[in-house]
C-alpha positions as CSV (number, residue, x, y, z in Angstrom):
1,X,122.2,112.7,-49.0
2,X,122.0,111.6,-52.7
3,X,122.0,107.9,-53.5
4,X,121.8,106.3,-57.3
5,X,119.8,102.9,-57.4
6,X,120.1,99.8,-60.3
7,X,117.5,97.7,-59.7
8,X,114.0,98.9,-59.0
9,X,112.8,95.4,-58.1
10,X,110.9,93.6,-54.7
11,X,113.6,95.4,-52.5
12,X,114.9,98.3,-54.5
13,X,111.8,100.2,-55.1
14,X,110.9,100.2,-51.7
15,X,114.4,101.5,-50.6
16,X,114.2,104.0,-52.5
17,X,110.9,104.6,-51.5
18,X,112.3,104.5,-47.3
19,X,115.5,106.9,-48.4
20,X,112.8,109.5,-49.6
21,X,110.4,109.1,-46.7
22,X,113.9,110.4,-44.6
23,X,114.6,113.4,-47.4
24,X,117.4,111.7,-49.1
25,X,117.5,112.7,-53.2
26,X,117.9,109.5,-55.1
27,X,118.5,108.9,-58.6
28,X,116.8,105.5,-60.3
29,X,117.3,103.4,-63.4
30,X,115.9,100.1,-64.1
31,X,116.0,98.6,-67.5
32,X,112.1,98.5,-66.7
33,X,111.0,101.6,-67.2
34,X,107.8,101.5,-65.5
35,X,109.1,101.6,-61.8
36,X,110.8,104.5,-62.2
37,X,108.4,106.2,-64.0
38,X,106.2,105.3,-60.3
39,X,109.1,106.4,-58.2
40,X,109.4,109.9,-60.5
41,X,105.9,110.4,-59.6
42,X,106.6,109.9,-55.8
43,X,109.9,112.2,-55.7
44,X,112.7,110.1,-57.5
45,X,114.9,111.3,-60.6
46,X,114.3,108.7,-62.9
47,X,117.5,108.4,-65.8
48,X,117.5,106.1,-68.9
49,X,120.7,104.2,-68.3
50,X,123.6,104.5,-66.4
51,X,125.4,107.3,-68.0
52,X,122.8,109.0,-67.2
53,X,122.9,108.6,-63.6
54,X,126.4,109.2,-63.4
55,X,125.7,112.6,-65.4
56,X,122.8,113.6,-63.0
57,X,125.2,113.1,-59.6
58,X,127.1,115.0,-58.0
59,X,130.6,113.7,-56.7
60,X,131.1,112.0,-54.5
61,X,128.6,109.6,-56.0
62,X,126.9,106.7,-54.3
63,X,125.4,103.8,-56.6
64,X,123.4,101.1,-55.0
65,X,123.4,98.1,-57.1
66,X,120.2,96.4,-56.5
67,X,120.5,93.2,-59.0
68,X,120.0,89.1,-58.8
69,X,123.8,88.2,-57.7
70,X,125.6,86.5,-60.0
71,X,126.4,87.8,-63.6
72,X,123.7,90.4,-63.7
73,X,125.5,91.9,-60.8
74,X,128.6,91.4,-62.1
75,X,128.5,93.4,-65.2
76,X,126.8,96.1,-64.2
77,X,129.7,96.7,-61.4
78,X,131.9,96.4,-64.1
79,X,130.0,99.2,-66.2
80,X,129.8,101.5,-63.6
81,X,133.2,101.6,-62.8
82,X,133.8,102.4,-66.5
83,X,131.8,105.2,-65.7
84,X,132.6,106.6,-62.2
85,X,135.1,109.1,-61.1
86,X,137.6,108.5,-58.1
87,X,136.2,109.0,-54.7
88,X,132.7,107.6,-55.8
89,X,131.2,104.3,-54.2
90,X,129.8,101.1,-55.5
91,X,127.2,99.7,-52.9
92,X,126.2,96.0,-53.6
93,X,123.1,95.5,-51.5
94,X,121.8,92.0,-52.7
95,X,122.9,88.3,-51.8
96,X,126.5,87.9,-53.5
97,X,128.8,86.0,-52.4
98,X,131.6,87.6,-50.1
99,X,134.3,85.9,-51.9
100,X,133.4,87.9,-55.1
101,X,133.2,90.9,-52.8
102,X,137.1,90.9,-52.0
103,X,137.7,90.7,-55.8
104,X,135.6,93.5,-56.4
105,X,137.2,96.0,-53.6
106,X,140.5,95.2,-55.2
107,X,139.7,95.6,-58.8
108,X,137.4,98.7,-57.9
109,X,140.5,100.0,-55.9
110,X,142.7,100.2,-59.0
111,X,140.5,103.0,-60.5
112,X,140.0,104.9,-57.1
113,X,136.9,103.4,-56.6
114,X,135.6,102.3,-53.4
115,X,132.9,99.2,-52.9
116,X,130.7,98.7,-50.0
117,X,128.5,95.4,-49.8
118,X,125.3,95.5,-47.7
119,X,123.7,91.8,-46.6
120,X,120.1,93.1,-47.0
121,X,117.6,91.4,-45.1
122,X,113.8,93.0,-44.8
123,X,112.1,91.5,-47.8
124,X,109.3,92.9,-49.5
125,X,107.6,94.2,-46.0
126,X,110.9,96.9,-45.5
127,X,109.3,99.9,-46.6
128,X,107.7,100.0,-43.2
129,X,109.6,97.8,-40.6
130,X,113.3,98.6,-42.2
131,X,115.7,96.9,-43.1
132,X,118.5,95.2,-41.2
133,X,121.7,95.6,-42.7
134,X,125.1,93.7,-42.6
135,X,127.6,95.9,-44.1
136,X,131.3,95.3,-45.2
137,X,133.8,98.1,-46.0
138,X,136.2,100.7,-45.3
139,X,135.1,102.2,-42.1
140,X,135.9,105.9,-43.4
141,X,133.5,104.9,-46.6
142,X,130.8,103.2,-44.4
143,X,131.0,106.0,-41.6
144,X,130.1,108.6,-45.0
145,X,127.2,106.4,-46.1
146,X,125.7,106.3,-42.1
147,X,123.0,108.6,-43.0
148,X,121.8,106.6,-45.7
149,X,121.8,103.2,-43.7
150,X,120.4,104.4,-40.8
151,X,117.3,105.8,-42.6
152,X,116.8,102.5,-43.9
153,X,117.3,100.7,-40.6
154,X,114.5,99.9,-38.6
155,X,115.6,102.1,-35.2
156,X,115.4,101.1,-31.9
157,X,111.5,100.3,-32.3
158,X,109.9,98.3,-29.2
159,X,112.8,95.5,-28.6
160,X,113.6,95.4,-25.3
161,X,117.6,96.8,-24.7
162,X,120.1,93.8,-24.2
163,X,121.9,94.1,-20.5
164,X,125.8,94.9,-21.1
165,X,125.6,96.9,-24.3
166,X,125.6,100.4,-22.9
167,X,129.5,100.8,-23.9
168,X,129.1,98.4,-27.6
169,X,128.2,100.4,-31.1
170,X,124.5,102.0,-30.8
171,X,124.1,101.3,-34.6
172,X,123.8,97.3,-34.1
173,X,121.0,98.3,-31.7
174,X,119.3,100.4,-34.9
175,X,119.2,97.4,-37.0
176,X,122.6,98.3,-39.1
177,X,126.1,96.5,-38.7
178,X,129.7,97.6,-39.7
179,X,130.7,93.8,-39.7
180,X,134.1,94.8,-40.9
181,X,136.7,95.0,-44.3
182,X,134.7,93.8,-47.5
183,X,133.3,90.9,-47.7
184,X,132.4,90.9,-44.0
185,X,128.6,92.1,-44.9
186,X,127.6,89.5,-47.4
187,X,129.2,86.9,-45.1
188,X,127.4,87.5,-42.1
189,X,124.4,87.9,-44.2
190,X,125.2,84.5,-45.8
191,X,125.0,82.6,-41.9
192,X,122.2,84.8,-41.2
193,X,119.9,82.7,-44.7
194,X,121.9,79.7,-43.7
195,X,120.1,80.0,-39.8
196,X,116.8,81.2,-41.8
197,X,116.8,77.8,-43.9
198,X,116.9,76.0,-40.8
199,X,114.5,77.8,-38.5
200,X,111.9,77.5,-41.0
201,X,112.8,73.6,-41.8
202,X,111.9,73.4,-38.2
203,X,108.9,74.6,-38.3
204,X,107.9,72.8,-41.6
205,X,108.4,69.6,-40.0
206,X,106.8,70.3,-37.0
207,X,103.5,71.1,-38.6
208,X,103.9,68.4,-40.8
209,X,103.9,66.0,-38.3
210,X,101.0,68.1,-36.6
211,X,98.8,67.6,-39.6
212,X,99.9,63.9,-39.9
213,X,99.0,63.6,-36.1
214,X,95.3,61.8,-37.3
215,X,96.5,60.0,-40.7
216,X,95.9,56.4,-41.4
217,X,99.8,55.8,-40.4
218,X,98.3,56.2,-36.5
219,X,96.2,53.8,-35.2
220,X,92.5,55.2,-35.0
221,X,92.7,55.3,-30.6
222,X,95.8,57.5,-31.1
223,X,94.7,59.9,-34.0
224,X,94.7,63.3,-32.8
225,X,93.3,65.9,-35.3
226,X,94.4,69.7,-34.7
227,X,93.8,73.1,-36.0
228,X,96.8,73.6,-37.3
229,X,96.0,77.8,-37.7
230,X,94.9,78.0,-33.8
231,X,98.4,75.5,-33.1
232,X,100.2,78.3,-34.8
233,X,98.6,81.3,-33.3
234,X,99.1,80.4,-29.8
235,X,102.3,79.6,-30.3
236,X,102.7,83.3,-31.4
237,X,101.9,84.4,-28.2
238,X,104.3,84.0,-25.0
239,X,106.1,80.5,-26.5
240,X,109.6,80.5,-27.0
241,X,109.1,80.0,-30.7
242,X,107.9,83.1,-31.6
243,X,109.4,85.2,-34.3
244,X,108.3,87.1,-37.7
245,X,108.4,83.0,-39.9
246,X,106.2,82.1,-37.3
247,X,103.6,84.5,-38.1
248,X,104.3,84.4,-41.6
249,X,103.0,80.4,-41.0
250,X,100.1,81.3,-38.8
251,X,99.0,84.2,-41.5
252,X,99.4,81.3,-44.6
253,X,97.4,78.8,-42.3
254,X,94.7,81.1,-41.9
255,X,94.0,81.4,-45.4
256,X,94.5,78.3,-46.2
257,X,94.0,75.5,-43.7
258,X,95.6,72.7,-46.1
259,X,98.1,75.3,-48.1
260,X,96.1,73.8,-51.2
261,X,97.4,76.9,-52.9
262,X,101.3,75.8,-52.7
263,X,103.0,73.6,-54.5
264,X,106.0,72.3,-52.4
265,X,108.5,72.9,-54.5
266,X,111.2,74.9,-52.7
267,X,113.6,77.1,-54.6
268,X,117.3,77.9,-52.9
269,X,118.9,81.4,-53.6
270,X,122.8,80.4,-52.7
271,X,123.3,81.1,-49.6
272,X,122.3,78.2,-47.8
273,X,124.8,76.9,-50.1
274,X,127.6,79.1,-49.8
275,X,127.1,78.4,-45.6
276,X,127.8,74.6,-46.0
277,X,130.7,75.5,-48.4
278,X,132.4,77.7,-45.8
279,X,131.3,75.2,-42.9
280,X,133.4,72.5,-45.1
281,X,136.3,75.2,-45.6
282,X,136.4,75.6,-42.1
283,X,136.1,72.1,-40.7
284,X,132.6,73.4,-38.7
285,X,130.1,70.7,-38.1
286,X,126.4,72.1,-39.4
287,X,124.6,69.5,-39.6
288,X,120.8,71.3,-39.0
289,X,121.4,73.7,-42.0
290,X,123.3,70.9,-44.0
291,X,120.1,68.9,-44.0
292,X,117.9,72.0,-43.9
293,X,119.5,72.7,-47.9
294,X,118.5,69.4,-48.5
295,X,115.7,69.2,-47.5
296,X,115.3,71.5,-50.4
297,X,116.9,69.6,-53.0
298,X,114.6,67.0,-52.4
299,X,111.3,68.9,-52.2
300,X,111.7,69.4,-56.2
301,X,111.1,65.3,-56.5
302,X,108.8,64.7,-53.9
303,X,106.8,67.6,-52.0
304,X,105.2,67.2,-48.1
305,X,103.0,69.6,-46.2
306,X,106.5,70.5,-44.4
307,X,107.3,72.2,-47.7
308,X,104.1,74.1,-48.6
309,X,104.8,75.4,-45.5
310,X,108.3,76.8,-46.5
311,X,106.9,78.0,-49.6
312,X,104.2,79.4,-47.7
313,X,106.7,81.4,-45.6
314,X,109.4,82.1,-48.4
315,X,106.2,84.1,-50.4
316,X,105.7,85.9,-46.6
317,X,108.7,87.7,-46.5
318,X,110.4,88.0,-49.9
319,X,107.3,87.4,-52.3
320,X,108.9,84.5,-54.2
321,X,106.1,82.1,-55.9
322,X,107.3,78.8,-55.9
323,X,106.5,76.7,-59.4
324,X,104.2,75.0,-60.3
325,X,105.2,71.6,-60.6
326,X,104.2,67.8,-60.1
């Protein structure tokens, strides 16, 4: 199947990069040239704008936009469907909000145009576990584009079955949901950050009170002193606790005992935001990722070995570099 992708960033390289490992033909434009100059190399049809990538597809056309949300996002939807023909699809597969989705769909609509919006979630390490995928849309639309989701879904892998599915959708157990109409994708994927926010302030704390376990706060017969990389390692093994942040946390410890190389200032990307918002909207007490968001607010005035440790995990799976600061 052919698939055009804006954005040849952290993620979008490396889905193109997935698509072509499967056989799928995909076009690539970046106002960068040098990833798709890479990706040309590797297989990919690299185009100098989009008119050009609308020129070198053939109809139907699907165009994943791959972009920071927000306005970046925003007008390059809007070009595209200056440039598209009826019956071609508009795929937004980074972190917008689901609100702007349901604008989109109807605008889009007007012109024959259909919009798809995939919650992404993989990080910089998708190329070779997959991705798992959160998608909103019209099921006939969706159902078209399965070939191209499921290649970059991780499969069934080694998680165990869950008891009771046998009769449910065998895509969900693939790593790739059709959450339903638009919108439906980005929101799940929205809770999905909000969850992640908290999970990993969990963790941040707990360590941090680890590491304070023998600080001059405790009197000297009570000081207990631990290795906070061998703490985290067990933990990966058999505990309850164990999942991909945690050994995101046991890898950063291992390289650096006291994080030294982190600053503790923690960055938020919306989402944990836009969960509180629609927690408020819908009169749903959160009060773990309420205070997980900020948690981040206030690591940008004060910073804590809780939050070297979320900066340690947030450069794990999605590569962000927290600044420098203070």
């Amino acid at each position: 199947m052919q698939l055009g992708m804006i954005g040849l960033g952290r993620m979008g390289a490396n889905i193109v990069r997935r698509l072509m490992r499967a056989g799928h033909d995909c076009v690539v434009f970046d106002r960068d040239p040098a990833p798709g100059k890479a990706l040309a190399a590797e297989g990919a049809k690299a185009v100098d704008g989009f008119a050009g990538m609308v020129a070198a597809m053939t109809a139907p056309r699907h165009v994943w936009v791959m972009l920071p949300a927000g306005a970046i996002t925003e007008t390059a939807i809007a070009e595209l469907a200056e440039l598209l023909s009826p019956g071609d699809v508009i795929i937004d597969g980074g972190n917008t909000f689901w609100k702007d989705d349901i604008r989109r769909a109807r605008t889009l609509a007007e012109k024959g145009l259909s919009y798809v919006d995939v919650g992404t979630s993989g990080g910089v390490h998708g190329l070779d576990r997959g991705y798992c995928l959160m998608i909103g849309g019209p099921k006939p639309v969706v159902d078209r584009l399965d070939p191209i989701f499921d290649a970059l879904a991780p499969g069934l892998g080694d998680v165990p079955p869950t008891r009771g599915r046998e009769t449910r959708d065998p895509r969900v157990e693939r790593g790739y949901l059709h959450a339903g109409p638009n919108g439906a994708g980005h929101f799940v994927k929205m809770i999905h950050n909000g969850i992640e926010y908290g999970m990993m302030q969990a963790f941040a704390e707990g360590f941090d009170i680890l590491k304070n376990a023998a600080g001059p706060g405790v009197p000297e017969e009570n000081r207990l002193a631990f290795d906070l990389a061998d703490v985290a390692e067990v933990w990966r093994r058999g505990s309850v606790v164990t999942s991909w942040l945690l050994d995101l946390t046991a890898q950063a410890l291992a390289e650096d005992h006291d994080l030294s190389g982190y600053s503790g200032h923690v960055e938020d990307s919306g989402e944990g935001r836009w969960t509180v918002q629609a927690a408020v909207e819908e009169a749903v007490p959160a009060e773990v990722l309420t205070a997980a968001l900020y948690a981040r607010f206030r690591s940008r005035q004060d910073h804590t070995f809780a939050e070297k440790v979320l900066s340690a995990m947030r450069k794990g799976f999605g590569g962000h570099v927290e600044p420098k600061k203070g």
